[in-house]
DRENROMAR-205733 format. One record per residue (C-alpha): x, y, z negated; residue in three letters. Coordinates in steps of 0.25 Angstrom, whole numbers, padded with zeros to 4 digits, always signed. Layout:
<pts>
XYZALA...
</pts>
This chain:
<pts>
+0000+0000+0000UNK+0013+0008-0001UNK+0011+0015+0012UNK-0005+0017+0013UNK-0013+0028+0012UNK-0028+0029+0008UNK-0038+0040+0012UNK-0045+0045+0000UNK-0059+0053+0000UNK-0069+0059-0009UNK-0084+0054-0008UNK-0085+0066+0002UNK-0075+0065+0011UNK-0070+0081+0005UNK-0058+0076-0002UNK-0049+0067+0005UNK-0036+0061+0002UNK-0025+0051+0005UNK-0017+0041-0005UNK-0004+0035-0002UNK+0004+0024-0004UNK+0001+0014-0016UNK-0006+0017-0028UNK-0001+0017-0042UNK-0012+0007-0047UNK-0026+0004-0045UNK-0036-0001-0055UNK-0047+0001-0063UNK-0049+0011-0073UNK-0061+0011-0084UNK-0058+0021-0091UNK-0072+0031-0096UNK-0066+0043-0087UNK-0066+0037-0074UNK-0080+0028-0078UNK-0086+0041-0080UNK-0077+0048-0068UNK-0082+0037-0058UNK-0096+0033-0062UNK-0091+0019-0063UNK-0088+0008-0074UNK-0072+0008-0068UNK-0064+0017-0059UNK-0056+0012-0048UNK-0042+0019-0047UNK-0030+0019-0038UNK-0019+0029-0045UNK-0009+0035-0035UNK+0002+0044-0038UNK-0002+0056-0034UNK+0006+0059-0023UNK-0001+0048-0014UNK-0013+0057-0015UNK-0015+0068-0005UNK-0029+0074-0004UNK-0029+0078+0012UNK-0043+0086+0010UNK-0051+0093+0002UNK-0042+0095-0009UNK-0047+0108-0015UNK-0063+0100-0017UNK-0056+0092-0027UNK-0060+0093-0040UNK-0053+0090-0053UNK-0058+0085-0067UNK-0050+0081-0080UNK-0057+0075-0091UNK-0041+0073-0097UNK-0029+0075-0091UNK-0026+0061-0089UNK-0034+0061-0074UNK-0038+0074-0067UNK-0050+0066-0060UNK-0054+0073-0043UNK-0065+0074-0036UNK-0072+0081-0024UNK-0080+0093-0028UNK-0089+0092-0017UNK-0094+0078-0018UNK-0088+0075-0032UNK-0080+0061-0026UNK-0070+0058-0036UNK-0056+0055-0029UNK-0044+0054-0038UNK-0038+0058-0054UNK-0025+0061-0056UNK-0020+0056-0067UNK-0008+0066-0071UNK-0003+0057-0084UNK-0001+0045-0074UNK+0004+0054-0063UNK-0006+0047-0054UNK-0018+0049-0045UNK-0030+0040-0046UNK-0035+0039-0033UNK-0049+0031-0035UNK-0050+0020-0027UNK-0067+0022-0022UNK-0060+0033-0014UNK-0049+0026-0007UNK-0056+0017+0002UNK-0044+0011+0009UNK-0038+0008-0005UNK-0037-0005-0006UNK-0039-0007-0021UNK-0030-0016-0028UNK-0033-0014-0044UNK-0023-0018-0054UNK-0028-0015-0067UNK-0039-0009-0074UNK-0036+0002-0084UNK-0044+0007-0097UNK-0052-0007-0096UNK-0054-0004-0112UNK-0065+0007-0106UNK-0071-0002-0097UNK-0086-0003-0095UNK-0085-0014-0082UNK-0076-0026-0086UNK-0070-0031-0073UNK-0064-0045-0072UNK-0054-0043-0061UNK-0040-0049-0067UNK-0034-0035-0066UNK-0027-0029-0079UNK-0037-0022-0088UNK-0029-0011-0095UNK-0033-0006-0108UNK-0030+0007-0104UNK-0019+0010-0097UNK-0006+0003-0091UNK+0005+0006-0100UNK+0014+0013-0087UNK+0001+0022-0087UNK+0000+0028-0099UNK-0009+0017-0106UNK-0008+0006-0117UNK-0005-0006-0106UNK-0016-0014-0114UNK-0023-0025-0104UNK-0037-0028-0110UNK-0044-0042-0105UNK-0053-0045-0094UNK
</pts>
């Protein structure tokens, strides 16, 4: 995947963009803020360093919102299509996958399981939290 790129879009079409390379990792996250973020019971992410991100147009109808400083979380202010959060701590950009539809999704690990309201039985790592190289505990819960 070194040497792909991915075209990105809000639910409008407004806000385009491009991802490059490989992403850093791409999972599941349960955590309440991107439940309540997404409408969903789990978040699918793919985290990218920031620099594989190029917005190609319709940057300045982007919208920022930060509930913490940990993920300043985007969207389109004319449709309200939520695209990426970058997360400044971890020096990454999580693209979310539902807006990558050439992505082809490979998850590795779920993270803040302990949160989780939809237990899914997949054989992938169920992180407690965080890995420990991310800033969390490293604590795997069970299936």
């Amino acid at each position: 995947m070194s040497d792909s790129s991915y075209q990105g879009s809000c639910f409008c079409g407004a806000i385009q963009f491009t991802v490059t390379g490989a992403p850093v990792a791409m999972g599941y996250c349960h955590c309440t803020s991107c439940r309540h973020w997404s409408a969903g019971p789990v978040n699918a992410f793919s985290l990218w360093q920031p620099d594989a991100v190029k917005v190609t147009q319709g940057a300045d109808n982007i919208g920022t919102y930060h509930k913490t400083t940990q993920s300043y979380r985007k969207w389109c202010k004319t449709c309200g299509g939520h695209i990426f959060s970058e997360h400044p701590g971890m020096g990454l950009t999580d693209v979310y996958t539902g807006v990558l539809p050439g992505l082809p999704f490979q998850p590795s690990l779920h993270v803040h399981y302990a949160e989780t309201v939809l237990h899914i039985r997949d054989g992938l790592p169920k992180m407690k939290d965080m890995p420990a190289e991310m800033g969390g505990s490293g604590v795997t819960l069970a299936e």
